[in-house]
Backbone as CSV, one residue per row, in Angstrom:
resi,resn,N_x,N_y,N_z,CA_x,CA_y,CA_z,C_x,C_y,C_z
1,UNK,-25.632,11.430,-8.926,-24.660,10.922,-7.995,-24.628,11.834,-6.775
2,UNK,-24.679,11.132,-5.014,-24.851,12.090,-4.273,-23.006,12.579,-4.322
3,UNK,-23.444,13.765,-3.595,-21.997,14.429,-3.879,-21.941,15.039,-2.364
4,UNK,-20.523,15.297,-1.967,-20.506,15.827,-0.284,-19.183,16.427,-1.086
5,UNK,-19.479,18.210,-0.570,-18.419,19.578,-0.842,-17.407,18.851,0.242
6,UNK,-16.252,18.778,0.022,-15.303,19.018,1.029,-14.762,20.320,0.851
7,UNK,-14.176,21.014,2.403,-13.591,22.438,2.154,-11.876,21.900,2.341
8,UNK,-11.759,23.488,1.967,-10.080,23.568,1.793,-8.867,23.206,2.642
9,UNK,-9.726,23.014,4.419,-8.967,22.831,4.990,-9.248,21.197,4.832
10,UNK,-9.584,20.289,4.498,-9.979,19.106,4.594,-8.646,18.774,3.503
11,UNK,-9.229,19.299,2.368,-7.714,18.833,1.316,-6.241,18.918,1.700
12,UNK,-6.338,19.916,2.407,-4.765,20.297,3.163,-4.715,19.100,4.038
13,UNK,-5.472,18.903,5.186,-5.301,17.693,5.531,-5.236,16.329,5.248
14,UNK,-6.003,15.922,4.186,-5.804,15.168,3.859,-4.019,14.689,3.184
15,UNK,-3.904,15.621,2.317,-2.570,15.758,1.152,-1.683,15.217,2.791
16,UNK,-1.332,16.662,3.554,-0.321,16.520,4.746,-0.617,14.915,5.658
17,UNK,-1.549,14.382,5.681,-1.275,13.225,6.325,-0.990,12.173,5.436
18,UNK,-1.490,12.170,4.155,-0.874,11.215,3.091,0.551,10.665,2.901
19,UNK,1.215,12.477,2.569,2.494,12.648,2.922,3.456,12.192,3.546
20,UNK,3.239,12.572,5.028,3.717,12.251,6.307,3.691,10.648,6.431
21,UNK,2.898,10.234,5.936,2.870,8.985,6.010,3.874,8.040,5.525
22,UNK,3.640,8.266,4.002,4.395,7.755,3.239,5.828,8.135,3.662
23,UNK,6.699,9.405,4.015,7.779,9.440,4.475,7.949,9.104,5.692
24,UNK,7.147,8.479,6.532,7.165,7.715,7.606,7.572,6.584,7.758
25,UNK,6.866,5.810,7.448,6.201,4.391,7.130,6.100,3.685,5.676
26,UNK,6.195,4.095,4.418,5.830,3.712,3.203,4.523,3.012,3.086
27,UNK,4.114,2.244,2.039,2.534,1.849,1.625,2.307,0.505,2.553
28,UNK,1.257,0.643,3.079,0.596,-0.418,3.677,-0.640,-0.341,3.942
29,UNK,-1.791,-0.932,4.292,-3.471,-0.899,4.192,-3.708,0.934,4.612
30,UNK,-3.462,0.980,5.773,-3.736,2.420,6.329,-3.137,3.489,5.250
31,UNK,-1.890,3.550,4.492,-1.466,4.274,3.592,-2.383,4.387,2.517
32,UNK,-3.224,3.103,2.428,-4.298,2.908,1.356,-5.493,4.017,1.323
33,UNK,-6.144,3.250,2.683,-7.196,4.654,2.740,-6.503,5.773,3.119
34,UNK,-5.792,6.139,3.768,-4.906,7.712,3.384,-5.251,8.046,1.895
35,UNK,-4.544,7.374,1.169,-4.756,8.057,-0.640,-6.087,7.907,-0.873
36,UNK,-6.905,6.757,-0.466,-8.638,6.944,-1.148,-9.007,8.338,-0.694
37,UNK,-8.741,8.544,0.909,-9.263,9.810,1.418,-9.050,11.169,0.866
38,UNK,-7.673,10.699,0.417,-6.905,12.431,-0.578,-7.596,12.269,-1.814
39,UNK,-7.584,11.590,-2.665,-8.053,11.739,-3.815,-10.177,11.677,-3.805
40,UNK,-10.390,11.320,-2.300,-12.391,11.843,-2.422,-11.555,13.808,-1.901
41,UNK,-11.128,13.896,-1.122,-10.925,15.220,-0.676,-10.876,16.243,-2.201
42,UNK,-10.207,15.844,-2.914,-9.349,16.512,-4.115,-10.864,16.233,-5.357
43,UNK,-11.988,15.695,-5.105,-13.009,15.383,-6.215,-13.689,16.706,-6.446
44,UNK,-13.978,16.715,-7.902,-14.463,17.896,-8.447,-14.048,19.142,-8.504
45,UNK,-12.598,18.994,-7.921,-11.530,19.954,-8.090,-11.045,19.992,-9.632
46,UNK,-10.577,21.200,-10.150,-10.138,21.270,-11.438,-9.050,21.220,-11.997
47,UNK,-8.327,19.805,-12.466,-6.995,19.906,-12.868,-7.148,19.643,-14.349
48,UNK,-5.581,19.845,-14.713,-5.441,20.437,-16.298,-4.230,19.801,-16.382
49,UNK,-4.689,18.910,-17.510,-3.415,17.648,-18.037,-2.299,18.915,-18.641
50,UNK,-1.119,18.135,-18.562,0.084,18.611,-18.770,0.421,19.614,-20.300
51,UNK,-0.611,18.953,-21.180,-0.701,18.944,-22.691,0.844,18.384,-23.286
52,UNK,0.658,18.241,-24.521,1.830,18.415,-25.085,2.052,19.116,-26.402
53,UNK,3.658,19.693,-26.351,3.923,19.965,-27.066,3.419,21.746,-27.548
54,UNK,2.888,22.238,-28.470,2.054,23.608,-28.197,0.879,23.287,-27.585
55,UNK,0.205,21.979,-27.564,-1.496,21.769,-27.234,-1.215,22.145,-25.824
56,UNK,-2.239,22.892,-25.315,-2.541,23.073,-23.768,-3.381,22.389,-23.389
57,UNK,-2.935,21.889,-21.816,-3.773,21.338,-21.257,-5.137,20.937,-21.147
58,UNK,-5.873,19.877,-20.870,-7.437,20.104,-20.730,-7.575,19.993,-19.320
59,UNK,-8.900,20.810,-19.221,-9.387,20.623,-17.782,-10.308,19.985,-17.671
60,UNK,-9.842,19.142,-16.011,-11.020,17.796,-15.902,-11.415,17.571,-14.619
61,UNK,-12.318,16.626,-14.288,-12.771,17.064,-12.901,-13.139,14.858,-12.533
62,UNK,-13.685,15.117,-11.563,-13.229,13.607,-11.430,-14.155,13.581,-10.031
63,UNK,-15.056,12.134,-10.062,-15.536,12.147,-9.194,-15.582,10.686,-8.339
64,UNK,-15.720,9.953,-6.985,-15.821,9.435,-6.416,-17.268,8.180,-6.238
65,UNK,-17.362,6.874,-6.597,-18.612,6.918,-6.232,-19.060,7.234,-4.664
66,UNK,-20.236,7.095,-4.543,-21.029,6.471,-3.642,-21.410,4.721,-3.238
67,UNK,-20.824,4.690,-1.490,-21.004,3.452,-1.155,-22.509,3.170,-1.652
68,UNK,-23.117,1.725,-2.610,-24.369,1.634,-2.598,-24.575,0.690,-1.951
69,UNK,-23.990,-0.172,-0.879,-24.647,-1.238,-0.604,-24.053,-2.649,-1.192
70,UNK,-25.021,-3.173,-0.799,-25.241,-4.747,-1.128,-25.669,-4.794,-2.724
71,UNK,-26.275,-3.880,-2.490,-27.025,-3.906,-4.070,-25.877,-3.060,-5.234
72,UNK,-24.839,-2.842,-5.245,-24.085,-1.785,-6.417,-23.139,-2.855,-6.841
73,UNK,-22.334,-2.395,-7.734,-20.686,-2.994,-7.810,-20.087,-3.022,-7.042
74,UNK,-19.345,-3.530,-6.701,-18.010,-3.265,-6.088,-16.857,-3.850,-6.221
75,UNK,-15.869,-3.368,-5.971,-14.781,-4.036,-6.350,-13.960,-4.525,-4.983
76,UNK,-12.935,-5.473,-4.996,-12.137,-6.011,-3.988,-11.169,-4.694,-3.535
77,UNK,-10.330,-4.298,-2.208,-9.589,-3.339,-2.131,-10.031,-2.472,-1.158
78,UNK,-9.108,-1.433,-0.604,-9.430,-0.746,0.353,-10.252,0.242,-0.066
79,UNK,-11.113,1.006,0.682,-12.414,2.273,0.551,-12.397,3.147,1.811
80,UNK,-12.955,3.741,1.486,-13.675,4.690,2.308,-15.098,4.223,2.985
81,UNK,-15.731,4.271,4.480,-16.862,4.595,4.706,-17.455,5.498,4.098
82,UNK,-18.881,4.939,3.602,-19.945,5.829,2.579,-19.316,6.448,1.166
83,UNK,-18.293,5.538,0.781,-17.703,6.215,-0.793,-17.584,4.344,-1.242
84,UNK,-17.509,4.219,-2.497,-17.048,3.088,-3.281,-15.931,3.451,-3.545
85,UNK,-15.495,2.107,-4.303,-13.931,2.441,-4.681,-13.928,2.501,-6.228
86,UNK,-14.438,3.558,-6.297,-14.827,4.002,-8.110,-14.605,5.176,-8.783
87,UNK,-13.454,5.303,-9.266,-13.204,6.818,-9.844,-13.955,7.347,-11.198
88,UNK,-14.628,8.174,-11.481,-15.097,8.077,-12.474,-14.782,10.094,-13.095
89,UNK,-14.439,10.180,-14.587,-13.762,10.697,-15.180,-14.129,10.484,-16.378
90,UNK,-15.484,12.020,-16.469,-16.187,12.562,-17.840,-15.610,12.413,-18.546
91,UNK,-15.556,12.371,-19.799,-15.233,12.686,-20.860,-15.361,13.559,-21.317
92,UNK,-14.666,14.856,-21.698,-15.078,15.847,-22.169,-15.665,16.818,-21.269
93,UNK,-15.587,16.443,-20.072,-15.920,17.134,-18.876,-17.689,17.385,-18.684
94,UNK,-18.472,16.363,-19.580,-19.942,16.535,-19.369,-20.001,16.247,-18.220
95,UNK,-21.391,16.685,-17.336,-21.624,15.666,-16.088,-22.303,14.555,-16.703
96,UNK,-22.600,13.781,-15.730,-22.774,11.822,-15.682,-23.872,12.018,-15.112
């Protein structure tokens, strides 16, 4: 899967205009890709479910497709230029 690093200041931006938004304006198409954009910004970052109870958390990582074209899946809904609208989420944290 091709993959594009975003840096740290990209996530900050992203999150802060998401934000701003939503306490702006609330959800509408543009609010849409706002969140596709935060959550490709936030991919392959490492978060760790809540756990419960004594179990601790697991850590997981989560990735974005790639726009393929004419030729891939796709689904109906707002996207990103050059990303699909496909979250995808190892199991067990193997890569894919």
């Amino acid at each position: 899967m091709k993959e594009r690093q975003v840096q740290d200041g990209e996530k900050q931006a992203a999150k802060d205009a998401l934000t701003g938004y939503l306490r702006d304006h609330g959800v509408d198409q543009y609010c849409l890709e706002l969140l596709w954009r935060t959550v490709i910004a936030f991919q392959n970052y490492p978060f760790t479910t809540c756990g419960r109870g004594t179990r601790p958390g697991i850590e997981f990582r989560y990735t974005v497709s790639v726009d393929v074209g004419r030729s891939g899946k796709r689904y109906q809904g707002t996207c990103v230029d050059g990303y699909g609208n496909e979250l995808f989420i190892p199991a067990s944290n193997e890569p894919r």
